[in-house]
DOKOLPA-221188 format. One line per field, with one value per residue (C-alpha): residue number from 1; residue in three letters; x, y, z. Coordinates in nm, 2 decimals. Layout:
BEGIN
nr: NUM; ...
rest: ALA; ...
u: X; ...
v: Y; ...
w: Z; ...
END
This chain:
BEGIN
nr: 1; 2; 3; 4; 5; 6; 7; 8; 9; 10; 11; 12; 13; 14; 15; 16; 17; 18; 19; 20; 21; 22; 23; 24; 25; 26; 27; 28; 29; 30; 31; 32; 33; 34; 35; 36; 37; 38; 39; 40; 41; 42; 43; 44; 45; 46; 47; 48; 49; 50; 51; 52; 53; 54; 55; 56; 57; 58; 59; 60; 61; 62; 63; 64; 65; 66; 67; 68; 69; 70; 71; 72; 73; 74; 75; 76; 77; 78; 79; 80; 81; 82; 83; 84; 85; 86; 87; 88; 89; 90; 91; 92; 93; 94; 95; 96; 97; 98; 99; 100; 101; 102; 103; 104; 105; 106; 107; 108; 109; 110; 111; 112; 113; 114; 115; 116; 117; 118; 119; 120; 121; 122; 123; 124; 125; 126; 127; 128; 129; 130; 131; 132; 133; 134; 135; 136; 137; 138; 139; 140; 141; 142; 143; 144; 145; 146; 147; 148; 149; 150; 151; 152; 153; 154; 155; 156; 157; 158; 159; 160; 161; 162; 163; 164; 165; 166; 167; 168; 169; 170; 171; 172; 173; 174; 175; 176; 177; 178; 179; 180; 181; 182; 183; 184; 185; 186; 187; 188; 189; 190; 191; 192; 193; 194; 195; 196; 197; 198; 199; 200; 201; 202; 203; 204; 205; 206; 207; 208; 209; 210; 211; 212; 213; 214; 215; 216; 217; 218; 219; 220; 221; 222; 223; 224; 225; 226; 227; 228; 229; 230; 231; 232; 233; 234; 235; 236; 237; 238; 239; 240; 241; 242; 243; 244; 245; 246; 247; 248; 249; 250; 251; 252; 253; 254; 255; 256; 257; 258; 259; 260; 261; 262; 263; 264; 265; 266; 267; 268; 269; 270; 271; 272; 273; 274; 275; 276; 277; 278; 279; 280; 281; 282; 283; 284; 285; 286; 287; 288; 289; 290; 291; 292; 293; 294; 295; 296; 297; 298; 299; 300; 301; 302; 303; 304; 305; 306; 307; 308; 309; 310; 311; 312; 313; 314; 315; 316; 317; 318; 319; 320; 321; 322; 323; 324; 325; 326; 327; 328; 329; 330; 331; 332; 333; 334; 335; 336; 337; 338; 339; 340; 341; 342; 343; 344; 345; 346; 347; 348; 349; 350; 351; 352; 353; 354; 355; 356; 357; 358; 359; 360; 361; 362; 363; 364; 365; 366; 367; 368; 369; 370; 371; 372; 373; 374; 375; 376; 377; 378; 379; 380; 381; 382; 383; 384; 385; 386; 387; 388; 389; 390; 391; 392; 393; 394
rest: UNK; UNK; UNK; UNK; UNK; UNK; UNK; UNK; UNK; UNK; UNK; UNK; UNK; UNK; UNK; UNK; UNK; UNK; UNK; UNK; UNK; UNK; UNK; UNK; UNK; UNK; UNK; UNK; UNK; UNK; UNK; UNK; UNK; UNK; UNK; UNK; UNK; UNK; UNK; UNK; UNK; UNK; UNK; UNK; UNK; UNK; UNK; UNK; UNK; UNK; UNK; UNK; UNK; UNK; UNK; UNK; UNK; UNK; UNK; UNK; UNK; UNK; UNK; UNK; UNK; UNK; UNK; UNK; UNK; UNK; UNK; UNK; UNK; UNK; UNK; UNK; UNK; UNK; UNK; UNK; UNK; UNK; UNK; UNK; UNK; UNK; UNK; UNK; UNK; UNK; UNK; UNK; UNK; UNK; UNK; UNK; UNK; UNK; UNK; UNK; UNK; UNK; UNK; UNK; UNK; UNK; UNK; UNK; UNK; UNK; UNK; UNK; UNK; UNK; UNK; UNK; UNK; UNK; UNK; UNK; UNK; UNK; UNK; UNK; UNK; UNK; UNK; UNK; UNK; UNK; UNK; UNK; UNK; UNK; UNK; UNK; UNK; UNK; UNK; UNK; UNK; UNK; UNK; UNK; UNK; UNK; UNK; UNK; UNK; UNK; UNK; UNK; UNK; UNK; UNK; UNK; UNK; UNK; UNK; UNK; UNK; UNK; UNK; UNK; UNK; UNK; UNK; UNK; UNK; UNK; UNK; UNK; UNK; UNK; UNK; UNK; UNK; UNK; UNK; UNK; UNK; UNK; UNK; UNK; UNK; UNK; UNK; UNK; UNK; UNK; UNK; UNK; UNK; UNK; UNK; UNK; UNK; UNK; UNK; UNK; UNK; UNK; UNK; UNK; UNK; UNK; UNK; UNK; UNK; UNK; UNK; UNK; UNK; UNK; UNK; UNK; UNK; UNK; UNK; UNK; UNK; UNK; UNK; UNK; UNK; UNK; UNK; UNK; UNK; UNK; UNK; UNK; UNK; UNK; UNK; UNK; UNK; UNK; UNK; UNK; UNK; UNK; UNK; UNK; UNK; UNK; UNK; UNK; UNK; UNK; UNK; UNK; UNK; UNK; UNK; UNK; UNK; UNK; UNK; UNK; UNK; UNK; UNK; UNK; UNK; UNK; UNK; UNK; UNK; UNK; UNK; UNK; UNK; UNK; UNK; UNK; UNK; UNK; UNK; UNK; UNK; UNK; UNK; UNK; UNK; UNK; UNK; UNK; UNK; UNK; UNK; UNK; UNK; UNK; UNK; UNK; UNK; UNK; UNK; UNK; UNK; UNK; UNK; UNK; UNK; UNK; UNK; UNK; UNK; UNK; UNK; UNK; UNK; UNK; UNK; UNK; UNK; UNK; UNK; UNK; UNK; UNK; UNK; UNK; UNK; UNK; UNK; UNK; UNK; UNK; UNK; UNK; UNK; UNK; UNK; UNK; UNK; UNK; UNK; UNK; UNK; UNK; UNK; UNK; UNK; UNK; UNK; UNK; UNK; UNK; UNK; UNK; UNK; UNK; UNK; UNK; UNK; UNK; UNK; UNK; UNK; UNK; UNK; UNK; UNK; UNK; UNK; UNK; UNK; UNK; UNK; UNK; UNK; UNK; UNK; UNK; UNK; UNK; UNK; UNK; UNK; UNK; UNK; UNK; UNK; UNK; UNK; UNK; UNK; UNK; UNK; UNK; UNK; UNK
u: -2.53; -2.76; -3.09; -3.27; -3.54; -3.87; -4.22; -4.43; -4.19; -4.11; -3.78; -3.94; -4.19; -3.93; -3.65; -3.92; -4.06; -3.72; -3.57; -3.86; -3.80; -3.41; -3.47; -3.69; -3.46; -3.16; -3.34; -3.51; -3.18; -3.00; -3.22; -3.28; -3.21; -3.33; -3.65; -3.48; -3.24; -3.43; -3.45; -3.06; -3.01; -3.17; -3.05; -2.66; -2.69; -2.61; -2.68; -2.87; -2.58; -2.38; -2.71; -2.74; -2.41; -2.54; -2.69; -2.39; -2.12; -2.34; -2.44; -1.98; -1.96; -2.19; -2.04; -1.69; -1.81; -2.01; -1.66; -1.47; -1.77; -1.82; -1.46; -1.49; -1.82; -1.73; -1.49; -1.80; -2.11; -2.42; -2.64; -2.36; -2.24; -2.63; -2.72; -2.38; -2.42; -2.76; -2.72; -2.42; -2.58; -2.84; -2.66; -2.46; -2.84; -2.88; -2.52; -2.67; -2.94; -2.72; -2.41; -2.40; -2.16; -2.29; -1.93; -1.91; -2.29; -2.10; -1.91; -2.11; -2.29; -2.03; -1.94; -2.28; -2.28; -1.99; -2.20; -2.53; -2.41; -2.32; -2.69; -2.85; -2.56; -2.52; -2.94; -2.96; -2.71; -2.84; -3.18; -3.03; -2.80; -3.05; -3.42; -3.49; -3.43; -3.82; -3.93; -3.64; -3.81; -4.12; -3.86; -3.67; -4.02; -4.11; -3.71; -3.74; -4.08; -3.96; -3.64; -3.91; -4.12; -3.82; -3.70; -4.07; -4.19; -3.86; -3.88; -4.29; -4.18; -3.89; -4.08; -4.39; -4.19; -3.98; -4.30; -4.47; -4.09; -3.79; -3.60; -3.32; -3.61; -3.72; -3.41; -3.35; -3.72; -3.59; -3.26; -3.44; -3.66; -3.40; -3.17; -3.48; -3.53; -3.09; -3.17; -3.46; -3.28; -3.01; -3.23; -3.46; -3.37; -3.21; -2.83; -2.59; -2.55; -2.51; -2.18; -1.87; -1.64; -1.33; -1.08; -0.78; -0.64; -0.83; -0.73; -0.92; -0.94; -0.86; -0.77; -1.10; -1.28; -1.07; -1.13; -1.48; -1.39; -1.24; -1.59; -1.78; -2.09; -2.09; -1.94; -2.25; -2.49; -2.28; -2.27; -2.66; -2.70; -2.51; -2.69; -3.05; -2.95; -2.82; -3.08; -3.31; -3.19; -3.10; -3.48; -3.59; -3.28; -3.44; -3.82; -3.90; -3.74; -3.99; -4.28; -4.23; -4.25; -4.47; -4.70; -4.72; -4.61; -4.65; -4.57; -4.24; -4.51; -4.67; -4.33; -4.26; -4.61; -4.43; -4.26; -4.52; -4.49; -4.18; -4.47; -4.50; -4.15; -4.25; -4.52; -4.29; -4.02; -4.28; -4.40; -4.13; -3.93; -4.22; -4.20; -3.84; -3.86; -4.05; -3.86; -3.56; -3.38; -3.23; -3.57; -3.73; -3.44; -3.48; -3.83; -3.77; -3.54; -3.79; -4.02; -3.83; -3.75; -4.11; -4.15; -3.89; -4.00; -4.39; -4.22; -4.17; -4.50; -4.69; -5.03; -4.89; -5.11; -4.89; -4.53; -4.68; -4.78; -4.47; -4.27; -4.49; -4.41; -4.02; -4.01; -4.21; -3.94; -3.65; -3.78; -3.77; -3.47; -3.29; -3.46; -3.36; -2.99; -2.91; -3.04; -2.87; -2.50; -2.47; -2.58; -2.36; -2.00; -1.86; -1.71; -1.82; -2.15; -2.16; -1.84; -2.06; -2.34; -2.11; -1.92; -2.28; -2.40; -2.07; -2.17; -2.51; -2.42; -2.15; -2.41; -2.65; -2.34; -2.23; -2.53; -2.71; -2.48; -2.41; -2.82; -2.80; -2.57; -2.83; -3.12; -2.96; -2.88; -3.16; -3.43; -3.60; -3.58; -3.20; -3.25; -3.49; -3.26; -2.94; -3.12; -3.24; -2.90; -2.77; -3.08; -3.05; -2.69; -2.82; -3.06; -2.82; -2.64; -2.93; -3.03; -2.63; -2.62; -3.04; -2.87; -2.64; -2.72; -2.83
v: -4.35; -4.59; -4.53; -4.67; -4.95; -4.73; -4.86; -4.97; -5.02; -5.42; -5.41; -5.35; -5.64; -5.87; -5.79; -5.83; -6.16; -6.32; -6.15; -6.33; -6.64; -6.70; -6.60; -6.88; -7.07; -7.01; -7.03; -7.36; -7.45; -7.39; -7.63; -7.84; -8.14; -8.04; -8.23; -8.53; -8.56; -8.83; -9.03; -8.98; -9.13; -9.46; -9.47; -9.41; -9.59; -9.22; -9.17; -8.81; -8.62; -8.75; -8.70; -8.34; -8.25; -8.22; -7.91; -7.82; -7.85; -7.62; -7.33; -7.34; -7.28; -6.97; -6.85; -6.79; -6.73; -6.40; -6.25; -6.30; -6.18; -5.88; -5.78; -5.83; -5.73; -5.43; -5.68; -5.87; -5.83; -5.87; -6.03; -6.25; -6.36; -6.45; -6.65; -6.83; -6.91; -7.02; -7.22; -7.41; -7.47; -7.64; -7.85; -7.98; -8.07; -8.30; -8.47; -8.50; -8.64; -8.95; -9.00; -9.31; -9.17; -8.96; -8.83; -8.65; -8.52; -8.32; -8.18; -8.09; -7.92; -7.72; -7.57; -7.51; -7.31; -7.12; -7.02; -6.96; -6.69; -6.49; -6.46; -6.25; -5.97; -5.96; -5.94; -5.66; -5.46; -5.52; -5.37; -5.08; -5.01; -5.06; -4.97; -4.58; -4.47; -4.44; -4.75; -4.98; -5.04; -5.18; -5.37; -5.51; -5.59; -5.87; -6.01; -6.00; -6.18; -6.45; -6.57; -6.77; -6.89; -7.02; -7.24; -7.36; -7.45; -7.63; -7.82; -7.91; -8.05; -8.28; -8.37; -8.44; -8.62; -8.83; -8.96; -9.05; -9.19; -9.11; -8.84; -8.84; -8.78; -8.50; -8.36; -8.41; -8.23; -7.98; -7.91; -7.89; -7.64; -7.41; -7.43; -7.32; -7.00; -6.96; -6.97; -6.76; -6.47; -6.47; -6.43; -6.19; -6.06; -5.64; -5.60; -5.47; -5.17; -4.86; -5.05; -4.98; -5.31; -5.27; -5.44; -5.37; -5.63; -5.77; -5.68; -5.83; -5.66; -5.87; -5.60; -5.46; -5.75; -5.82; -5.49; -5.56; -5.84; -5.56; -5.41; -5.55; -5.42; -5.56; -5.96; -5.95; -5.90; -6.12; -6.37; -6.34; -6.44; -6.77; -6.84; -6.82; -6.93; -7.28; -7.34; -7.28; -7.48; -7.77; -7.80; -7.80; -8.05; -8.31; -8.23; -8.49; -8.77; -8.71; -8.65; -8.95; -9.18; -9.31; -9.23; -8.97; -9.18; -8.83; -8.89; -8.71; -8.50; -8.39; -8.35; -8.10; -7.89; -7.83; -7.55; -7.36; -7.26; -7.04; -6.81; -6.69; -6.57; -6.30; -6.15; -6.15; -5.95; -5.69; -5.69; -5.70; -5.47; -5.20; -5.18; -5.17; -4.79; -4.69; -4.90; -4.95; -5.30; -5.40; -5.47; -5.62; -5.89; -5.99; -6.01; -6.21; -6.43; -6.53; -6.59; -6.86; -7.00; -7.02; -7.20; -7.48; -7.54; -7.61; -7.90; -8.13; -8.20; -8.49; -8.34; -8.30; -7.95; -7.85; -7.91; -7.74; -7.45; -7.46; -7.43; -7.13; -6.96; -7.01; -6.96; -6.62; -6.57; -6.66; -6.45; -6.15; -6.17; -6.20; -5.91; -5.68; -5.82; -5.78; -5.42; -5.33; -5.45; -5.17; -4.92; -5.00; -4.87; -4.70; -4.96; -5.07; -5.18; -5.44; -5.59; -5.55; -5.76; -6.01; -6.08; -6.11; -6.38; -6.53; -6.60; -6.63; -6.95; -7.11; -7.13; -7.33; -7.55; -7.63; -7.64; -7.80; -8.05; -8.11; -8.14; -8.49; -8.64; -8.49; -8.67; -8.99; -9.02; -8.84; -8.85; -8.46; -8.41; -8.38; -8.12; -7.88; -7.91; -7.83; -7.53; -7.37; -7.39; -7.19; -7.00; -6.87; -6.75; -6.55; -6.37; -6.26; -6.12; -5.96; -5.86; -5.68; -5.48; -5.37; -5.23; -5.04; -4.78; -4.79
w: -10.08; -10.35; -10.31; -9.95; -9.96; -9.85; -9.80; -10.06; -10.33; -10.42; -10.29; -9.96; -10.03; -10.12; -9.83; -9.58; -9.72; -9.75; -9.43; -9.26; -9.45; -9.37; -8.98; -8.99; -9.15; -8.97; -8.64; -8.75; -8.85; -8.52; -8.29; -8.51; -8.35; -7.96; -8.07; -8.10; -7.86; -7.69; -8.03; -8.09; -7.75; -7.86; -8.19; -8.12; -7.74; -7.54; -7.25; -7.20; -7.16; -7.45; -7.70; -7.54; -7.68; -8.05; -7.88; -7.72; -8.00; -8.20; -7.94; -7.83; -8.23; -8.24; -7.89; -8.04; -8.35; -8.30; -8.12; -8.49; -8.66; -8.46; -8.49; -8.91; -8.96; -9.19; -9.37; -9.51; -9.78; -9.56; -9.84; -9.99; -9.63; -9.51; -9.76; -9.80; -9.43; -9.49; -9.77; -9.62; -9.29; -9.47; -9.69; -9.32; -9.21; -9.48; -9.40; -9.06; -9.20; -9.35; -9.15; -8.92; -8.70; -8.39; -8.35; -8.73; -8.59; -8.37; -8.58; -8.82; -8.56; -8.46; -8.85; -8.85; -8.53; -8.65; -8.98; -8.85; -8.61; -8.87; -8.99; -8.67; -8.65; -9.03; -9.06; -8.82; -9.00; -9.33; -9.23; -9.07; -9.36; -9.65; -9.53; -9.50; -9.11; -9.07; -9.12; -8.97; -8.65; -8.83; -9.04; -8.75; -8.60; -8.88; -8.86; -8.47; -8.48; -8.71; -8.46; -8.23; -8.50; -8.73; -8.39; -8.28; -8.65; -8.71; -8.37; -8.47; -8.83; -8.72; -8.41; -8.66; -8.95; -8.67; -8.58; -8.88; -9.05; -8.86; -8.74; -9.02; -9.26; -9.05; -9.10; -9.45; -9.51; -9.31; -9.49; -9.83; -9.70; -9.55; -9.85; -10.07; -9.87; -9.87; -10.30; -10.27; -10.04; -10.28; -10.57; -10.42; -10.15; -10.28; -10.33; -9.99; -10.20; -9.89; -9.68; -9.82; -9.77; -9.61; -9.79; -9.57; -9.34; -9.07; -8.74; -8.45; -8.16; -7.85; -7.64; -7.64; -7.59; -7.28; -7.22; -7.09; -6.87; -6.61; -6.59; -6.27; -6.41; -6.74; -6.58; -6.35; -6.66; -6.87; -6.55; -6.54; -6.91; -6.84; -6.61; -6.75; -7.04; -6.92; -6.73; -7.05; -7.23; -7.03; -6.93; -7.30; -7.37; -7.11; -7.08; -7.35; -7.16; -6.90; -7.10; -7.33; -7.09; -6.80; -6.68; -6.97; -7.29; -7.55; -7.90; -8.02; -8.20; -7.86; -7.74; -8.09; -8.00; -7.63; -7.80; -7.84; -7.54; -7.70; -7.80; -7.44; -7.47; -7.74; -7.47; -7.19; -7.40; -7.53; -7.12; -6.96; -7.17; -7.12; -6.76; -6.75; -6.91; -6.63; -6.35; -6.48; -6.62; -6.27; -6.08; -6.40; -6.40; -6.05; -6.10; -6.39; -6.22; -5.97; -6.20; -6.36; -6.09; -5.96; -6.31; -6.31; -5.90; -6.05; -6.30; -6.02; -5.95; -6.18; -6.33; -6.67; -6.71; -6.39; -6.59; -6.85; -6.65; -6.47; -6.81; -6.95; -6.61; -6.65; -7.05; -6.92; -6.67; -6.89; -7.18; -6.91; -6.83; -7.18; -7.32; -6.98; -6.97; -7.33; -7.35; -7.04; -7.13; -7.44; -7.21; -6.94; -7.10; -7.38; -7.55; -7.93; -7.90; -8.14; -7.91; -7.61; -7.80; -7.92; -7.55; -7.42; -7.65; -7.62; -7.23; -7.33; -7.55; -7.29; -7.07; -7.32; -7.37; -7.05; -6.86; -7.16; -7.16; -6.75; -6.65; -6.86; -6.59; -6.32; -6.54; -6.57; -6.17; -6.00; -6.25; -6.32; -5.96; -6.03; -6.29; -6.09; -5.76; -6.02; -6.16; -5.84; -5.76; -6.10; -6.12; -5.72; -5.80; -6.08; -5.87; -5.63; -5.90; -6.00; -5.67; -5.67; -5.99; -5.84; -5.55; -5.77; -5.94; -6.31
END
């Protein structure tokens, strides 16, 4: 084994700084254009639910994505694969940034989706491959703490830049940046030098995969994940609609600062995931679950501190729930783990598509009313799932 990356050395310095740098990249990268959904609307005459699906197309790339990756993981050169990913994702947001057709948006998007969810699984094994065993937690900790920031400073620069030019500049800024950190991992970040590279043929494993389909458990989890998810991320696909117009008329860089509220999701996964080694992951999640629906209920009343409240308590709620679920479905059979992973966030990411996509039909007909009553709908079905695998026992 090459020698491991240990504390205080400048390999250390310099895989921290750029592991930090290209989560916030490719994070930044992935919703990059939730911001602006609003503005793409206008621009390309969509209605809300045709704009929403330059979420969509990019979240149903990622889904099926991380089941190929996870089956050829050990097939690929973390650094080399990262920063290739990286570095090609960006170069599609600055093709974004020029094309005048919303249709070759999409699919854009949707290569990009299909690179960029290479980066979290490949990142994850990287540190645990190439920092000494003692210090991978802390390492993890500064990757980890990065995802959140990378998607709320990316959302606050487009939202910033759309308003002072437009939003394809946003973009373009945006794409330069994140190919500068792909150039600067691949100059600085330290050699994949402790995985040996399979070179044999690549087999992927269906049968596995299917394999965890015929466990009740692990559906319910997975079920639970689709749930929360979509309603996540449809209410941060359509909350600028409402807020930019009356009676609250917020600038699309008001609208970008909104995302801070993201922040609140790091507490409630450090919270939330504390209690549940004392009381287990099953009460947390219904806990959770309530919590964000408490939240989205609290949006439907006017004072704009009141939505904003509301959406603290649901991102709170939401962030609970992820960080329970996603721990649980590893521990829950003996299949690969890294399989387990992957089939959650393929849910996880379905869900963001679908209901993503579906809330803008709600919006259009029966305003954010629509939204909340379609939510409480997928968000009460998810709690008596949770409320089921409670009853059972961990």
């Amino acid at each position: 084994m090459a020698r491991l990356i240990d504390k205080g050395t400048r390999e250390y310095t310099c895989a921290l700084i750029m592991m930090f740098f290209g989560s916030l990249a490719a994070f930044g990268a992935e919703y990059c254009l939730q911001p602006v959904i609003p503005i793409l609307a206008q621009d390309f005459n969509l209605t809300p639910t045709q704009a929403s699906l330059s979420m969509s197309f990019g979240t149903i790339g990622m889904a099926f994505s991380m089941l190929l990756i996870a089956s050829i993981s050990k097939h690929l050169e973390r650094k080399k694969v990262m920063v290739i990913a990286l570095g090609i994702s960006s170069i599609l947001i600055l093709l974004m940034s020029i094309t005048e057709e919303f249709a070759l948006i999409l699919a854009l998007r949707f290569v990009q989706g299909i690179l960029l969810a290479g980066f979290p699984s490949l990142a994850v094994a990287y540190i645990n491959e190439e920092f000494n065993p003692k210090i991978i937690g802390a390492a993890i900790g500064v990757y980890v703490a990065a995802t959140p920031l990378g998607g709320l400073v990316g959302r606050i620069l487009i939202s910033t830049l759309t308003d002072v030019a437009s939003w394809r500049m946003g973009l373009m800024i945006a794409g330069i940046l994140y190919l500068l950190s792909a150039i600067m991992m691949w100059i600085f970040l330290p050699p994949s030098l402790n995985k040996k590279i399979e070179h044999g043929k690549i087999k992927i494993q269906w049968k596995d995969f299917l394999s965890l389909l015929q466990n009740k458990k692990i559906i319910m989890i997975y079920l639970i994940a689709f749930c929360v998810m979509g309603c996540f991320v449809c209410t941060y696909n359509f909350i600028s609609y409402v807020l930019m117009t009356e009676p609250y008329n917020l600038s699309q860089t008001i609208i970008g600062f909104i995302f801070v509220l993201y922040l609140v999701g790091s507490v409630s996964s450090a919270v939330m995931g504390t209690l549940s080694d004392h009381y287990g992951h099953g009460i947390i999640i219904v806990i959770s679950v309530i919590i964000q629906l408490v939240g989205i209920l609290l949006t439907l009343f006017m004072p704009l501190i009141v939505k904003i409240i509301g959406l603290a308590i649901f991102t709170y709620g939401f962030f609970g729930v992820h960080s329970n679920d996603c721990a649980w479905a590893p521990q829950s059979c003996q299949n690969d783990k890294a399989q387990v992973s992957a089939m959650y966030m393929l849910f996880y990411y379905i869900g963001a598509s679908t209901f993503g996509t579906i809330g803008g039909t709600f919006l259009s007909n029966y305003g954010w009313s629509g939204i909340v009553v379609f939510e409480t709908v997928i968000l009460t079905i998810g709690l008596i799932l949770a409320i089921i695998l409670y009853k059972k026992k961990e």
